[in-house]
C-alpha positions as CSV (number, residue, x, y, z in Angstrom):
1,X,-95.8,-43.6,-28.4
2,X,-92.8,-41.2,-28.1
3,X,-94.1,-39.5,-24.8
4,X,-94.9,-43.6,-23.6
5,X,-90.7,-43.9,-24.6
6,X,-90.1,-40.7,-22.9
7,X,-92.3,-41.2,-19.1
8,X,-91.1,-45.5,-19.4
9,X,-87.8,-45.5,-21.2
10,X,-87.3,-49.1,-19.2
11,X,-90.3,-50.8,-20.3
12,X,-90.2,-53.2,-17.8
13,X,-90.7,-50.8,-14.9
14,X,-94.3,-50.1,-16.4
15,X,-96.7,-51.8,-13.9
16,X,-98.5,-54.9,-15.1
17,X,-101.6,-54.2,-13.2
18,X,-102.4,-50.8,-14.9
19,X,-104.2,-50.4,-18.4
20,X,-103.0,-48.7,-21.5
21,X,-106.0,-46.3,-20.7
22,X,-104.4,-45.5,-17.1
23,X,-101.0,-45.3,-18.5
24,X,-102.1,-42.2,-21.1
25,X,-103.5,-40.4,-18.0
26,X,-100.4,-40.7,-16.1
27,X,-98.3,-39.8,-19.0
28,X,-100.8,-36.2,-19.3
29,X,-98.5,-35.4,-15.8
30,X,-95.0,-34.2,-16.0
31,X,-93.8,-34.3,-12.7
32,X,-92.4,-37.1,-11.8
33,X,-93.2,-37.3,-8.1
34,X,-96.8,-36.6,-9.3
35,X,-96.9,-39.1,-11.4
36,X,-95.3,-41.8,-9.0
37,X,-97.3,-40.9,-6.5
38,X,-100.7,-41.6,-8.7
39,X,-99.1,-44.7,-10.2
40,X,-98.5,-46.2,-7.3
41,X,-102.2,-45.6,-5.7
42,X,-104.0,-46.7,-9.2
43,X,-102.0,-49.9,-8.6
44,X,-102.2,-50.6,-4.9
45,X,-105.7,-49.3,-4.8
46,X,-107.1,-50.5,-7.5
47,X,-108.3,-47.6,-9.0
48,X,-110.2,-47.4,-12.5
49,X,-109.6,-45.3,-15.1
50,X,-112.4,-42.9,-13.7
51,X,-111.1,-42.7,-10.3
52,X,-107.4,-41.9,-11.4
53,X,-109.2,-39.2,-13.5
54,X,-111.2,-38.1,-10.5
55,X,-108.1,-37.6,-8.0
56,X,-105.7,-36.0,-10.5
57,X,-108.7,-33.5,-11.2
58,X,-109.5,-32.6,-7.4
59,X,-105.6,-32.3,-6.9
60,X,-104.9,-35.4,-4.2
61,X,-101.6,-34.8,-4.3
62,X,-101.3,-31.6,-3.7
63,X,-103.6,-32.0,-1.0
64,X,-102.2,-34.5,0.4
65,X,-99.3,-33.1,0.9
66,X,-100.2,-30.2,2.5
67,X,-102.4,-32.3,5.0
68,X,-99.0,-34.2,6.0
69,X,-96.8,-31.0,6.0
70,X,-93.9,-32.9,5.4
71,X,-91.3,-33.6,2.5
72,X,-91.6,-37.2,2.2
73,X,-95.5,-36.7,1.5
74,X,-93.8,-36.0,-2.5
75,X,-91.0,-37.7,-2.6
76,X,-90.9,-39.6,-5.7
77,X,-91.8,-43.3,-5.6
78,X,-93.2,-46.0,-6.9
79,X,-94.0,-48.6,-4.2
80,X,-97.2,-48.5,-2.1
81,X,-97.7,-46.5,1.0
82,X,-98.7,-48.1,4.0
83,X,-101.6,-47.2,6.0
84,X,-100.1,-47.4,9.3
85,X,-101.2,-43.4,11.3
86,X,-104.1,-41.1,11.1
87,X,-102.2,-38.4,9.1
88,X,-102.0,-41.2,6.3
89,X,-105.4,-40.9,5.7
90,X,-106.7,-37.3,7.0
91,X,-106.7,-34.8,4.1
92,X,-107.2,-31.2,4.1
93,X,-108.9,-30.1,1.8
94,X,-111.6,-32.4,1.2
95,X,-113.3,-31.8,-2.2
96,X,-117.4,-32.8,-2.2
97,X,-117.7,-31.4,-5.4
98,X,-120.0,-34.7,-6.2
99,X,-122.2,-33.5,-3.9
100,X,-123.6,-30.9,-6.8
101,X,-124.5,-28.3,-4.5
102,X,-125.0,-24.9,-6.6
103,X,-122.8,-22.3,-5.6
104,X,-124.1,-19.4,-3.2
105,X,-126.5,-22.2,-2.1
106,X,-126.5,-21.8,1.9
107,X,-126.7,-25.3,2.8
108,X,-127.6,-26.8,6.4
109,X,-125.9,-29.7,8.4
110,X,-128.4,-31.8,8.1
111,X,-128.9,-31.0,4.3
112,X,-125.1,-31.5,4.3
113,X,-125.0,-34.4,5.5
114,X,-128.0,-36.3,3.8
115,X,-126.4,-35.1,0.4
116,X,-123.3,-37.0,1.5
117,X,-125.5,-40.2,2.3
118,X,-127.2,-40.7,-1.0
119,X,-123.4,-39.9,-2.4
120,X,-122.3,-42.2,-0.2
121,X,-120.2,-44.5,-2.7
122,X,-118.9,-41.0,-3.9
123,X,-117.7,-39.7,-0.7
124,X,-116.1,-43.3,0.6
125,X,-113.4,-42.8,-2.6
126,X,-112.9,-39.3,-1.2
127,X,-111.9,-40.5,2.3
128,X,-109.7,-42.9,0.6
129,X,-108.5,-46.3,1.5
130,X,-110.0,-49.0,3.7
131,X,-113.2,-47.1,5.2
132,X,-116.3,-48.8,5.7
133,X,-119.7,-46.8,6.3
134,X,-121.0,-47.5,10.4
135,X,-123.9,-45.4,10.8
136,X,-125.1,-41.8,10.8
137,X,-126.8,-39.9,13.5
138,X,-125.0,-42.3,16.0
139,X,-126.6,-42.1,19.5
140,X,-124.5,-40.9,22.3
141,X,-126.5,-40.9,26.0
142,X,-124.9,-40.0,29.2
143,X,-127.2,-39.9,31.9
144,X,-130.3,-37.8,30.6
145,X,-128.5,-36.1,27.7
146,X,-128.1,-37.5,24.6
147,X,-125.3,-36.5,21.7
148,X,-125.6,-37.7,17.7
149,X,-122.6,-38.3,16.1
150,X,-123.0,-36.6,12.3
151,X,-121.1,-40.1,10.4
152,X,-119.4,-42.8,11.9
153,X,-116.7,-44.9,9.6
154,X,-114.4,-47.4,10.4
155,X,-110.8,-47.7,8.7
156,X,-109.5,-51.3,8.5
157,X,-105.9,-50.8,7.8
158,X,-105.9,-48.7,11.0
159,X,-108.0,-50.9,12.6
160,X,-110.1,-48.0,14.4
161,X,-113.2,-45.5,14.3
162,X,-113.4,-42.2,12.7
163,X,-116.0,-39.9,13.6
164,X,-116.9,-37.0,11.6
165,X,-118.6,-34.2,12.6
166,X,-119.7,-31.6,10.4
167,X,-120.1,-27.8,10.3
168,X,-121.2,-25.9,7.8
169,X,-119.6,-22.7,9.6
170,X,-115.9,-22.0,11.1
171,X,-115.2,-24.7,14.0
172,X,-115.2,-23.0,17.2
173,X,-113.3,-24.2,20.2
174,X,-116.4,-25.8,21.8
175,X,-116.9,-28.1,18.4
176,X,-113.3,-29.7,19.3
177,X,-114.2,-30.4,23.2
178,X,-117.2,-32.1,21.5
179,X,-115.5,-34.8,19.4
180,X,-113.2,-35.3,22.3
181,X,-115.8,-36.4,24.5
182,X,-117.2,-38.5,21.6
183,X,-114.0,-40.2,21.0
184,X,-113.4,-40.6,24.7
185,X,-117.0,-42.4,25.2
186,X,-115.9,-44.5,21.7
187,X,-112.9,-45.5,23.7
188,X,-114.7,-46.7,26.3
189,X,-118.0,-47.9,25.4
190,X,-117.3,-48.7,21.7
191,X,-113.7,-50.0,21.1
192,X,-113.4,-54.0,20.5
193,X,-110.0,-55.5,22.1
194,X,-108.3,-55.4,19.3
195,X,-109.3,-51.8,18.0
196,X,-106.8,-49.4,18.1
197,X,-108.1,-45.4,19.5
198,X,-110.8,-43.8,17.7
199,X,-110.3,-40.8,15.4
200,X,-112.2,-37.8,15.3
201,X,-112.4,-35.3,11.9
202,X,-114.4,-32.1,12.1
203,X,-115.2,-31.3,8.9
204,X,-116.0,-27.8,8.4
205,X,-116.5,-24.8,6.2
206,X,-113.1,-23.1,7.3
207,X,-110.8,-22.6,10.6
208,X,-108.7,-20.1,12.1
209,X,-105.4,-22.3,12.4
210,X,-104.3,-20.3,15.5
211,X,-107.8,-21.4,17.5
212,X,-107.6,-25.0,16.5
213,X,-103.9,-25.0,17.7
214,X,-104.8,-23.6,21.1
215,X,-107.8,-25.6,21.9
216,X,-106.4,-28.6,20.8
217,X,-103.3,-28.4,23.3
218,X,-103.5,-30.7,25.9
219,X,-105.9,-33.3,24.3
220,X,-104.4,-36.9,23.8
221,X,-107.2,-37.8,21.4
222,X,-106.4,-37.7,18.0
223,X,-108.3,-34.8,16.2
224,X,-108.6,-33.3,13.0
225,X,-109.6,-30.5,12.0
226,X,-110.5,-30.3,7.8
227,X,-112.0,-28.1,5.5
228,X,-114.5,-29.1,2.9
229,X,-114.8,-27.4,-1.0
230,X,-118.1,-28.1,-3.0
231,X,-115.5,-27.5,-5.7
232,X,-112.6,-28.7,-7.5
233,X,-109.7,-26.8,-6.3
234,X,-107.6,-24.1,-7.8
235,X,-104.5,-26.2,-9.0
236,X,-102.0,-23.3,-9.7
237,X,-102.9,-22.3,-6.0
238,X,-102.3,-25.4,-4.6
239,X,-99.5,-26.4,-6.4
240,X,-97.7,-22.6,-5.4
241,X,-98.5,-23.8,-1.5
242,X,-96.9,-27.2,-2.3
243,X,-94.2,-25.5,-3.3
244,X,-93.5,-22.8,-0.6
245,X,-93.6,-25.5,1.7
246,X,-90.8,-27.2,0.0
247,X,-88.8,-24.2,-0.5
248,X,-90.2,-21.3,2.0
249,X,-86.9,-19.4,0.7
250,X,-88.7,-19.1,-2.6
251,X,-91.7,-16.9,-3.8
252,X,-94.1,-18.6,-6.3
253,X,-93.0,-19.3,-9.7
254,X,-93.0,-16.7,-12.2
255,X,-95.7,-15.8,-15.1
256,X,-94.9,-16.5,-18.2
């Protein structure tokens, strides 16, 4: 009760819609922005007791903010963010540890991605808000040659696709020019008139930032490129990244 007095000295700004189980799982965080910013997603999104549990342990915040690269990813707050662009739902890292693949197990695509199918309810929470599951192995012909599309989702606060591809190796150049012709043939062929342009999230083992920058220039279509961990992350790590993108003047925080 005195760290309840301590986190909600103003009783009244202690959200109705959360239980007195969620509230002793945020109180377990000590930064505020932290704890704000999973306060506010338990509320808006509903989230049980399990699921706040679930994101706090695979380190959503801290991933989320390095996916957005920018300082208003943390700033401290208590109201609900709107879905409103691709880069309010893309992460990077995305952690499939649910998937309960045993490590130095050298998994295939396909194995990959039927794993993710019968976890399916699993791996929805992990994309996050609004998705809906569209098909797998989605068809693609263009004249006499036909393309599959690994997972197909569609996001109704964005009102759009998202196709994922995935690799189970680094994503080379040619993986990129294949989502944008899948998203352009989505744009085309797929799109309703009210849907807004398709997204496309290659969702691979690792990346070399300097390729995905150069093959992506030029390309209109909106493209992601994401890494995937078949285990929880490292929080020390990513909390030091967090931090030396807020203050790239300072080294990591000391040992104690």
């Amino acid at each position: 009760m005195r760290r309840f007095y301590l986190v909600y000295p103003i009783w009244q700004a202690v959200p109705a819609k959360l239980s007195w189980t969620h509230l002793i799982v945020l109180m377990s965080i000590d930064e505020d922005a932290r704890r704000a910013f999973y306060e506010g997603h338990a509320v808006h999104e509903h989230w049980t007791t399990r699921e706040l549990q679930r994101y706090i342990a695979s380190s959503l915040f801290e991933r989320r903010t390095l996916s957005q690269h920018r300082k208003t990813a943390i700033a401290p707050r208590r109201k609900h963010t709107v879905v409103s662009r691709p880069d309010d739902i893309v992460k990077d890292p995305y952690i499939l540890d649910f998937l309960n693949i045993s490590r130095g197990h050298r998994t295939t695509e396909r194995h990959l991605e039927q794993r993710i199918i019968d976890n399916l309810q699993m791996f929805l929470l992990e994309l996050g808000k609004g998705f809906s599951f569209v098909g797998r192995q989605v068809k693609i012909s263009l004249r006499n040659k036909h393309f599959h599309i690994d997972l197909v989702f569609y996001n109704r606060y964005l009102r759009c696709f998202v196709l994922i591809d995935l690799k189970t190796r680094p994503v080379s150049h040619s993986d990129i020019g294949q989502m944008n012709l899948y998203l352009n043939y989505f744009r085309s062929e797929e799109n309703g008139p009210d849907d807004r342009e398709p997204i496309g999230i290659i969702l691979s083992a690792d990346k070399d930032e300097v390729l995905v920058e150069y093959a992506m220039g030029g390309i209109s279509n909106r493209i992601f490129v994401s890494r995937y961990r078949l285990y929880l992350p490292e929080k020390e790590l990513l909390q030091n990244k967090v931090q030396a993108l807020l203050h790239p003047s300072k080294g990591p925080p000391a040992k104690r």
